[in-house]
C-alpha positions as CSV (number, residue, x, y, z in Angstrom):
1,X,0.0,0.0,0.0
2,X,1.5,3.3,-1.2
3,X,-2.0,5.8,-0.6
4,X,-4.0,5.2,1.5
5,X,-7.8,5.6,1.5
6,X,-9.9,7.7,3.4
7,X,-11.2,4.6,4.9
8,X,-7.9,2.9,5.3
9,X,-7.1,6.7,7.5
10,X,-9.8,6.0,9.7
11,X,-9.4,2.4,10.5
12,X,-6.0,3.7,11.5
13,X,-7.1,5.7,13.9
14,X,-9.4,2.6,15.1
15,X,-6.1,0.9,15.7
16,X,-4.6,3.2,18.1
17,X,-5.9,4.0,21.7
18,X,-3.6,7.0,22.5
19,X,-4.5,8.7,26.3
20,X,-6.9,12.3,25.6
21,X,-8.2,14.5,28.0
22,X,-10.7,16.5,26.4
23,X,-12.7,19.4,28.7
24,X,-11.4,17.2,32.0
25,X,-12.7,14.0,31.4
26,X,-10.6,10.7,29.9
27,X,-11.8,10.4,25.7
28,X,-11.4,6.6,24.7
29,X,-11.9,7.2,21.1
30,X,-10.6,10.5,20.3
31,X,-11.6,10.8,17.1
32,X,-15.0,10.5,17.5
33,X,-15.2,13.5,20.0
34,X,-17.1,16.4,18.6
35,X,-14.3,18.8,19.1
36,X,-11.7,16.2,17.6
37,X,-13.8,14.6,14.3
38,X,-13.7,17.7,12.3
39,X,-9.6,17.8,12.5
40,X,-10.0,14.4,11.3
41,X,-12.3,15.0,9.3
42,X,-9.2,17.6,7.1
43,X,-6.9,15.4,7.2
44,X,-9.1,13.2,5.5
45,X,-9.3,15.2,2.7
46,X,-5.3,14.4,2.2
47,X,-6.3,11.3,1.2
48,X,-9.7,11.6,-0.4
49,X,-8.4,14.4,-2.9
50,X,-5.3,12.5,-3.9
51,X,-7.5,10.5,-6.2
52,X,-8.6,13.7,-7.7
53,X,-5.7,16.0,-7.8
54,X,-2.8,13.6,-8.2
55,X,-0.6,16.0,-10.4
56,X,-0.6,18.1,-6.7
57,X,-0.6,15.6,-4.2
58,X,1.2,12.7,-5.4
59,X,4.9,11.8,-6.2
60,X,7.5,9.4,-7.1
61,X,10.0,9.0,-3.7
62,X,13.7,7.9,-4.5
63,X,13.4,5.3,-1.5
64,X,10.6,3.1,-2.3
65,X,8.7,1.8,-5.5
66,X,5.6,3.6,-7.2
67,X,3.9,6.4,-6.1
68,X,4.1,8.0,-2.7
69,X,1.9,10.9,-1.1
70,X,3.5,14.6,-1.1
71,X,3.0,14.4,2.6
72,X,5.6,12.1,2.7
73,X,7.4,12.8,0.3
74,X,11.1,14.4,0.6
75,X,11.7,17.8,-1.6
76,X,14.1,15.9,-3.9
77,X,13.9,19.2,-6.7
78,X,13.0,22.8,-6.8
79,X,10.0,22.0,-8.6
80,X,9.1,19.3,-5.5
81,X,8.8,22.7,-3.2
82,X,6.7,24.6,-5.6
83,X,4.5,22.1,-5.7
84,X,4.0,22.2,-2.2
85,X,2.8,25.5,-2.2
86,X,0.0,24.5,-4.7
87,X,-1.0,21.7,-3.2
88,X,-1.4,23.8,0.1
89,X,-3.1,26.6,-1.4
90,X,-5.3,23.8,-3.1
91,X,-5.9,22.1,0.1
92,X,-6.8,24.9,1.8
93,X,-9.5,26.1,-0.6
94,X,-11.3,23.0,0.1
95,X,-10.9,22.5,3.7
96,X,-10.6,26.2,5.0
97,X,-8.6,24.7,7.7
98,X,-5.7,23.6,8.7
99,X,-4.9,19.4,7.1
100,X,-1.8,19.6,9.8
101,X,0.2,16.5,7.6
102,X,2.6,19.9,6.4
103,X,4.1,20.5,9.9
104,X,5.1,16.1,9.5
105,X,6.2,16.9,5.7
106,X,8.3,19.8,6.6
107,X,10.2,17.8,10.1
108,X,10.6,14.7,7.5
109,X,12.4,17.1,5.5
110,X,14.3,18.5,8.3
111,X,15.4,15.4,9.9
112,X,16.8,14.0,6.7
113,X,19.5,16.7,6.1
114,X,20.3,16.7,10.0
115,X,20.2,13.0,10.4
116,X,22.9,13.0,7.2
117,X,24.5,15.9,8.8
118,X,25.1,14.0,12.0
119,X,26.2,11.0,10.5
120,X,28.8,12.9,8.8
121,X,30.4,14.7,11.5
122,X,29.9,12.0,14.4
123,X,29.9,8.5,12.5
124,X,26.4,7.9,14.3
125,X,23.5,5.9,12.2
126,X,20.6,8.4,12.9
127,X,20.4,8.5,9.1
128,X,20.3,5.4,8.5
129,X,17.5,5.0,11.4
130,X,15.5,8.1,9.5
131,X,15.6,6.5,6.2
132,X,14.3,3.2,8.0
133,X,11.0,5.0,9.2
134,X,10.8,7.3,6.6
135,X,10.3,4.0,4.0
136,X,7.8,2.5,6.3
137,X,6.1,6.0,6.1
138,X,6.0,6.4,2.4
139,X,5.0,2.8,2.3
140,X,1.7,3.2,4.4
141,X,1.1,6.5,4.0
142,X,1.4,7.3,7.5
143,X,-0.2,10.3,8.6
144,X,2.6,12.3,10.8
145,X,2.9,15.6,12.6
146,X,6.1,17.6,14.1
147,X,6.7,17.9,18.1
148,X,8.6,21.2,18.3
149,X,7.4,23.8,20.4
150,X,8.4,23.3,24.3
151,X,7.0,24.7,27.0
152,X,9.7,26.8,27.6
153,X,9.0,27.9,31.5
154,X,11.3,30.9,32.0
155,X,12.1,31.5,28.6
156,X,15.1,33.5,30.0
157,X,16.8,30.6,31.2
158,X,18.6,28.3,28.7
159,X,16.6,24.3,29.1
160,X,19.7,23.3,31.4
161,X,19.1,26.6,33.5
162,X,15.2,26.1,34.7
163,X,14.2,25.3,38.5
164,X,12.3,22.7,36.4
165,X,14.0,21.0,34.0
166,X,10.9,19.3,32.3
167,X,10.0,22.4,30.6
168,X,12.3,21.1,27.4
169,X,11.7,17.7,26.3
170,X,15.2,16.0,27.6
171,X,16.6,12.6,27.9
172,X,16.3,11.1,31.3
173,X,17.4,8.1,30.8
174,X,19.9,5.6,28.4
175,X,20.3,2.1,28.0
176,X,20.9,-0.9,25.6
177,X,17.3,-0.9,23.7
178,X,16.6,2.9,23.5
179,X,16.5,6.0,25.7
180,X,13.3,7.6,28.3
181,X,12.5,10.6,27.6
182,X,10.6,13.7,29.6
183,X,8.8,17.1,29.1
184,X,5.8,18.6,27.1
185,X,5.1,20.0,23.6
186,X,3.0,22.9,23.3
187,X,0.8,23.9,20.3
188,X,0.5,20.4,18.6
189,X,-2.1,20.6,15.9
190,X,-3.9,17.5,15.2
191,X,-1.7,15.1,17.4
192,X,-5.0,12.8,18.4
193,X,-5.8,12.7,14.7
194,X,-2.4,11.1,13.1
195,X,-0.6,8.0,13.8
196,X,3.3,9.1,14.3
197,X,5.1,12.4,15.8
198,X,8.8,13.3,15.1
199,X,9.9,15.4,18.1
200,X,12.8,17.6,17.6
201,X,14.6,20.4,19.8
202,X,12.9,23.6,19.7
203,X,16.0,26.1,20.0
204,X,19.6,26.6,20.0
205,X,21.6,24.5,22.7
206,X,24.5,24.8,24.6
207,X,27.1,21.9,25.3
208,X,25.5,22.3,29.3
209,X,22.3,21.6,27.3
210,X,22.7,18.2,25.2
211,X,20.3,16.4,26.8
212,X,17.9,18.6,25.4
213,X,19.3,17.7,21.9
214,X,17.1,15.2,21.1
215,X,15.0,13.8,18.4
216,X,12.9,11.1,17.5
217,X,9.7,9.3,16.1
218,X,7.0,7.7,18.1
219,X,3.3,6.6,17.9
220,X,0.8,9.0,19.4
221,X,-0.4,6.5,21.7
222,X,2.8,5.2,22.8
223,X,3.2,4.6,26.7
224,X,3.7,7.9,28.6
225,X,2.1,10.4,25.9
226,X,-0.4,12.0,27.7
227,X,-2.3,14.3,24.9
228,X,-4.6,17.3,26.7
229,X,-7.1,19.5,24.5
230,X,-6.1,22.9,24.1
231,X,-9.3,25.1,24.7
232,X,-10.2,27.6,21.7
233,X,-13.0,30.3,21.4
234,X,-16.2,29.0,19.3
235,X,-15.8,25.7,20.2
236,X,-19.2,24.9,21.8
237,X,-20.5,25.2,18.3
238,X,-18.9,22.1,17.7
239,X,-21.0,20.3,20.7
240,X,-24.0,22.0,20.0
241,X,-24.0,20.7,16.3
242,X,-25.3,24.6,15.3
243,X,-23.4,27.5,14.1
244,X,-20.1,26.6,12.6
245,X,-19.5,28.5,10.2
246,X,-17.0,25.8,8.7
247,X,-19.7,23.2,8.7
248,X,-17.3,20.3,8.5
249,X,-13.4,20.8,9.3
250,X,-12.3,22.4,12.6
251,X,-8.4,22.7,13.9
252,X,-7.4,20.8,17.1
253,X,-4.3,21.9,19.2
254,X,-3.4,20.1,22.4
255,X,-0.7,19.6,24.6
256,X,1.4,16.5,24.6
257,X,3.3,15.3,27.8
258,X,5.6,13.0,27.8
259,X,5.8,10.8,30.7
260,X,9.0,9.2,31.1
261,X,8.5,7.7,27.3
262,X,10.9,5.3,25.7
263,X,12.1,5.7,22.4
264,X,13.8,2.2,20.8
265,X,17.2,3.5,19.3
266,X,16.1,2.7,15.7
267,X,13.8,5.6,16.6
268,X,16.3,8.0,17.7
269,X,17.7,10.4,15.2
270,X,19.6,12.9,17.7
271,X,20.7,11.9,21.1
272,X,23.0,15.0,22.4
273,X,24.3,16.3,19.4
274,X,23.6,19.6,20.5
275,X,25.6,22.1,18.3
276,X,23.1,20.4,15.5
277,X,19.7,22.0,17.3
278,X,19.8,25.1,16.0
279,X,20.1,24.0,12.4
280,X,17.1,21.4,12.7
281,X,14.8,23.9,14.4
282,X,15.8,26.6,11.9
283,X,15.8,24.1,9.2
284,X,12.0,23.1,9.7
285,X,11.2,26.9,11.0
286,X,12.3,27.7,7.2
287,X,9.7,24.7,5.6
288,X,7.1,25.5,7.8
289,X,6.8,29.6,7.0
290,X,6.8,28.0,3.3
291,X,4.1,26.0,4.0
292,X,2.2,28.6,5.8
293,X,2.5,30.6,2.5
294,X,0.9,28.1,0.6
295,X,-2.3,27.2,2.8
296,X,-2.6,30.7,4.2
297,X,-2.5,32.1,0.7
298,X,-5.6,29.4,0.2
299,X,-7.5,30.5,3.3
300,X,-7.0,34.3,2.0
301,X,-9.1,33.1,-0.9
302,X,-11.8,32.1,1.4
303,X,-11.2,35.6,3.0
304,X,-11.5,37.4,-0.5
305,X,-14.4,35.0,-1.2
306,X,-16.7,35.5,1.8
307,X,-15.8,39.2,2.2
308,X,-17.1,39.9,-1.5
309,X,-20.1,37.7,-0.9
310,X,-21.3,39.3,2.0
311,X,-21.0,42.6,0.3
312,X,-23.0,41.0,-2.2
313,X,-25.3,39.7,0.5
314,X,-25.5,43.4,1.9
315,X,-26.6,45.0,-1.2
316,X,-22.9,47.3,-1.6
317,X,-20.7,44.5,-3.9
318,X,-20.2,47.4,-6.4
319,X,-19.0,50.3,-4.2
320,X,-15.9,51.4,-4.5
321,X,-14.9,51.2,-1.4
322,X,-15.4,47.6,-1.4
323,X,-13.6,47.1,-4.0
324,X,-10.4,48.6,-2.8
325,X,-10.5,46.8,0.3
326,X,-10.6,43.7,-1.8
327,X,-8.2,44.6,-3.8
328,X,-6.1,45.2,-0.7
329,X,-6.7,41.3,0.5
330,X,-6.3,40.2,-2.5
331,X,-2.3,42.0,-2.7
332,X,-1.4,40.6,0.1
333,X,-2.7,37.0,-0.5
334,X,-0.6,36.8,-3.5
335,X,2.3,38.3,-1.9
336,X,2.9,35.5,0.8
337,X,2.1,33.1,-2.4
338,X,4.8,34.7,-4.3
339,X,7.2,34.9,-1.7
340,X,7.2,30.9,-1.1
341,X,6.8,30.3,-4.8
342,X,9.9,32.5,-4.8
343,X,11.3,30.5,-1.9
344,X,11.1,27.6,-3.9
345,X,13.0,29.2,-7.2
346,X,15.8,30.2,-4.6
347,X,16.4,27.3,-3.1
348,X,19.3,25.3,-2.4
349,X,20.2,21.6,-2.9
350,X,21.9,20.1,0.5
351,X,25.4,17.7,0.7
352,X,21.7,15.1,1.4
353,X,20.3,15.5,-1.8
354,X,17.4,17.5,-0.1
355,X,16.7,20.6,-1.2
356,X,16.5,23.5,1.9
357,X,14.2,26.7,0.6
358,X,15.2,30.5,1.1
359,X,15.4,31.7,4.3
360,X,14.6,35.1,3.7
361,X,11.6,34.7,1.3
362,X,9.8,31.7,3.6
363,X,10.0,34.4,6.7
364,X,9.2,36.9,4.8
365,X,6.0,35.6,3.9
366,X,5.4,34.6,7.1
367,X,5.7,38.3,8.4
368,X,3.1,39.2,5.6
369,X,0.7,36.8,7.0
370,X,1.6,38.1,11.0
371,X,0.5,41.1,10.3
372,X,-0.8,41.8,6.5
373,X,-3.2,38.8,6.5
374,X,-4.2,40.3,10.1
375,X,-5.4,43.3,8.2
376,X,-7.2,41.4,5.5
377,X,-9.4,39.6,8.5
378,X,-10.1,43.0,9.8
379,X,-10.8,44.4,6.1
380,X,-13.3,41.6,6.1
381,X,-15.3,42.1,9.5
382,X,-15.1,45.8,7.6
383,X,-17.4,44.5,4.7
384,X,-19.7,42.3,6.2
385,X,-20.9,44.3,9.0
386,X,-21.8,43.9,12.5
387,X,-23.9,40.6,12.5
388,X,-20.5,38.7,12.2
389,X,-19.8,38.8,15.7
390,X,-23.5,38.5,17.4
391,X,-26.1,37.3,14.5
392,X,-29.1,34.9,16.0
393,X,-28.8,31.2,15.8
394,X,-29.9,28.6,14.1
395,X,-31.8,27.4,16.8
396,X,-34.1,31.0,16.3
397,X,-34.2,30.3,12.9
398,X,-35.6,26.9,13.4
399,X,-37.7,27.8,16.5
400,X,-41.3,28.5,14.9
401,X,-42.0,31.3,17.4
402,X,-39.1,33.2,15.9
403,X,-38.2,31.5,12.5
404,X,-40.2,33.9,9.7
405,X,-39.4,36.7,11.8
406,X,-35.7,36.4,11.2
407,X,-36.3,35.4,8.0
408,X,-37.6,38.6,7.2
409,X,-35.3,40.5,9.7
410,X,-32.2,39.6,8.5
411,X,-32.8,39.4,4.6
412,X,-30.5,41.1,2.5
413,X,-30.9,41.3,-1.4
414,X,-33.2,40.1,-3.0
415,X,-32.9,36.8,-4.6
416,X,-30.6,35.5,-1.3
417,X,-32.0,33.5,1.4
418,X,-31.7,34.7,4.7
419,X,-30.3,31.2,5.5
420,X,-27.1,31.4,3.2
421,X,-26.6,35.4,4.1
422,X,-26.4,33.7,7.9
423,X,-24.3,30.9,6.7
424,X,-22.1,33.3,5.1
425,X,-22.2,35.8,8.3
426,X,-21.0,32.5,10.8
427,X,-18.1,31.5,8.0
428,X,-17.0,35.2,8.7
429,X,-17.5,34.7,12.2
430,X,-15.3,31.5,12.5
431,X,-12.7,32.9,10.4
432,X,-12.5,36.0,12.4
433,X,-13.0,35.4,16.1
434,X,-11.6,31.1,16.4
435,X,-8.8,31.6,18.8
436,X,-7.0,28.8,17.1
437,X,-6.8,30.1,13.9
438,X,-6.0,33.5,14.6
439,X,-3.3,32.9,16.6
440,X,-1.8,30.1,13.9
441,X,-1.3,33.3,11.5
442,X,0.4,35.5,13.9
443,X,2.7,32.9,16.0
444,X,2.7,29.5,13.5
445,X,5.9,28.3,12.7
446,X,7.5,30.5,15.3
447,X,6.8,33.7,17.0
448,X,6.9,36.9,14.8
449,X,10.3,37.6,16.5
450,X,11.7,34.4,15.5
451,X,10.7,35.5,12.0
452,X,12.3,38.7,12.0
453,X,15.5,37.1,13.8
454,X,15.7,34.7,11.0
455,X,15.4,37.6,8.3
456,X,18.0,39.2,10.1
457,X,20.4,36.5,10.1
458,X,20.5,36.1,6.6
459,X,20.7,39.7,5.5
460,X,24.0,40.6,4.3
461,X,24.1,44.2,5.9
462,X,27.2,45.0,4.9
463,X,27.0,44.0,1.5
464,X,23.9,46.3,1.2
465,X,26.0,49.0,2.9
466,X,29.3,49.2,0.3
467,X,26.6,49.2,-2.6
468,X,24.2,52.0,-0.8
469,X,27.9,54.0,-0.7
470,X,29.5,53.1,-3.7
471,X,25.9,54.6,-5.2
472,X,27.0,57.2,-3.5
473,X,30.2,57.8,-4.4
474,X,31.9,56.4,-1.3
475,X,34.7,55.4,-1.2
476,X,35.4,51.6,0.6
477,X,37.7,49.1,1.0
């Protein structure tokens, strides 16, 4: 089996019985919770549009016979990473949410060049373990997510520094079969919805810190992993089975603990290397902000989309003022695009054969959507109007007492049912006002200070100095 089905995706998750706390009380079957089943239900749609779209979301893979899914699939060209970005965008059009499977893609990537990196300096096997799972992956279709982002405690502390030193993910234990490991993961979209994680350090590390250089691959439900929803706004609407706004795909963070889990060593790919954690973390910080430009610049379609249909909806779609503030999302929708399309055109083929993407273009279409695609939310709560953020419910517009009053309340132009102008009005909602989402555009893949410090570190200053002054007619050495 090379793709799976969506069927085959679900009986996986049959399989596993990973430990969920969701609202305070122990979930046995995740999957089927109401807050969970619409993340599922996204990454579903990985599978179920491969059939359809196969030019975007299938490949050939230079480790395993026939065809492989792009989520698993290592950027072996230039032309692999554009294709990413279309296949996001794609993606995102249909699901208008996150499918999570990029943040897996993007650490699979990442972990390759490290692991070979590794290898290299150290004479370890870590690439040789990587390329091990990364076949039985490609071979099943395995749907994986990344483990990156630590809790962090005192975040002025270095990991070895903290009065607790489970805020980093760290090694507590070695032995002949594998090492124990300790700590929690923040902000891990749709970890009770796929089968594998790869954890990987988070920062740079110090030599006092090399037991916090670690990384590895285990099951979600593996013995210790303690997964614990992450609360968001409009989530009762998932419950309630009314109000939506995105009728069927919803975006699921928890936390993941790990208690004292083992990790066999054909599983380990760093094990206190820890002058190589800063290039992993920056590494998949720099495929991540890519990906972001590609399914963000897919949700700003939906943005463009439902702003200009609510206008329609209102009865002002030809004003001019409406048009300029479309015009305005519509700029800055195709500039994170072209900046990762642009990311993929610049980038660079590693000693592994992988190819790594522009640093400066990924963040800087990450930075776009931090703030930019910030503007184009509030340019469309702008356009539709007050009723975004407090419009009656379905449950009035189905209550008989109330029904054909809000029917002919909240009708807009003619020829539009109140019904879709509300459907419309709760998409804006959701897209506006979900906690989850809003904060993905303005801290995903990183902080926007991690974004501008990655900018920064590949900016050659100087060189943009000498020609600023030879312009000028200054003389330099």
């Amino acid at each position: 089996m090379a793709l799976r089905t969506v069927e085959e995706y679900y009986n996986s998750l049959k399989e596993m019985h990973p430990t969920a706390y969701i609202m305070g009380e122990k979930v046995k079957i995740p999957y089927e919770h109401p807050l969970i089943k619409g993340q599922c239900a996204s990454i579903a749609q990985t599978y179920a549009l491969a059939r359809e779209h196969r030019d975007l979301l299938v490949g050939k893979s230079k480790l395993v016979k026939g065809e492989v899914s792009r989520f698993t699939k290592l950027y072996e060209s230039k032309e692999d990473l554009i294709t990413k970005v279309k296949m996001m965008r794609y993606l995102s059009n249909k699901t208008g949410c996150c499918y999570v499977r990029c943040t897996g893609l993007d650490m699979i990537n990442a972990s390759f060049i490290i692991t070979y990196e590794i290898d290299k300096k150290c004479g370890t096997h870590y690439h040789d373990n990587f390329v091990k799972f990364l076949k039985y992956v490609q071979e099943n279709d395995i749907a994986v997510h990344s483990g990156v982002t630590d809790v962090k405690g005192d975040r002025s502390l270095s990991p070895s520094e903290q009065p607790d030193p489970d805020m980093y993910v760290h090694i507590v234990e070695k032995n002949d079969k594998g090492i124990v490991v300790r700590g929690a993961k923040a902000h891990q979209t749709g970890a009770l919805c796929v089968n594998w994680v790869i954890v990987g350090p988070t920062r740079r590390l110090q030599e006092a810190d090399k037991d916090y250089a670690v990384s590895f691959a285990s099951p979600v439900d593996a013995e210790g992993i303690i997964h614990v929803y992450g609360r968001a706004s409009l989530e009762d609407r998932q419950i309630e089975g009314v109000d939506k706004g995105n009728v069927d795909y919803t975006k699921v963070v928890p936390m993941t603990i790990f208690n004292n889990v083992f990790v066999p060593w054909d599983k380990v790919f760093m094990c206190g290397e820890w002058e190589f954690a800063s290039p992993m973390v920056n590494l998949f910080a720099d495929y991540h902000r890519h990906s972001h430009g590609g399914c963000k610049s897919g949700i700003g379609d939906i943005l463009v989309g439902a702003a200009a249909s609510a206008a329609e909806y209102n009865g002002i779609a030809n004003a001019s003022h409406i048009r300029a503030k479309l015009i305005e999302m519509i700029k800055t929708t195709e500039t994170m695009y072209g900046c990762s399309l642009a990311a993929s055109l610049e980038a660079r083929q590693t000693e592994s054969g992988v190819y790594a993407v522009d640093t400066s273009l990924a963040n800087t279409s990450k930075l776009y959507e931090g703030k930019d695609f910030i503007e184009s939310i509030r340019l469309m709560i702008e356009i539709a109007g007050g009723l975004a953020s407090n419009m009656p419910s379905e449950k009035d517009l189905m209550n008989p007492e109330t029904g054909d009053l809000l029917r002919k309340y909240l009708k807009g132009t003619a020829g539009i049912s109140t019904e879709d102008r509300m459907k419309m009005f709760r998409l804006i909602e959701k897209l506006s006002f979900s906690s989850g989402d809003i904060t993905s555009h303005i801290h995903g893949g990183g902080s926007p200070e991690a974004h501008r410090q990655a900018l920064w570190r590949v900016a050659d200053i100087e060189a943009k100095k000498k020609a600023a002054k030879n312009i000028a007619g200054i003389k330099t050495e």
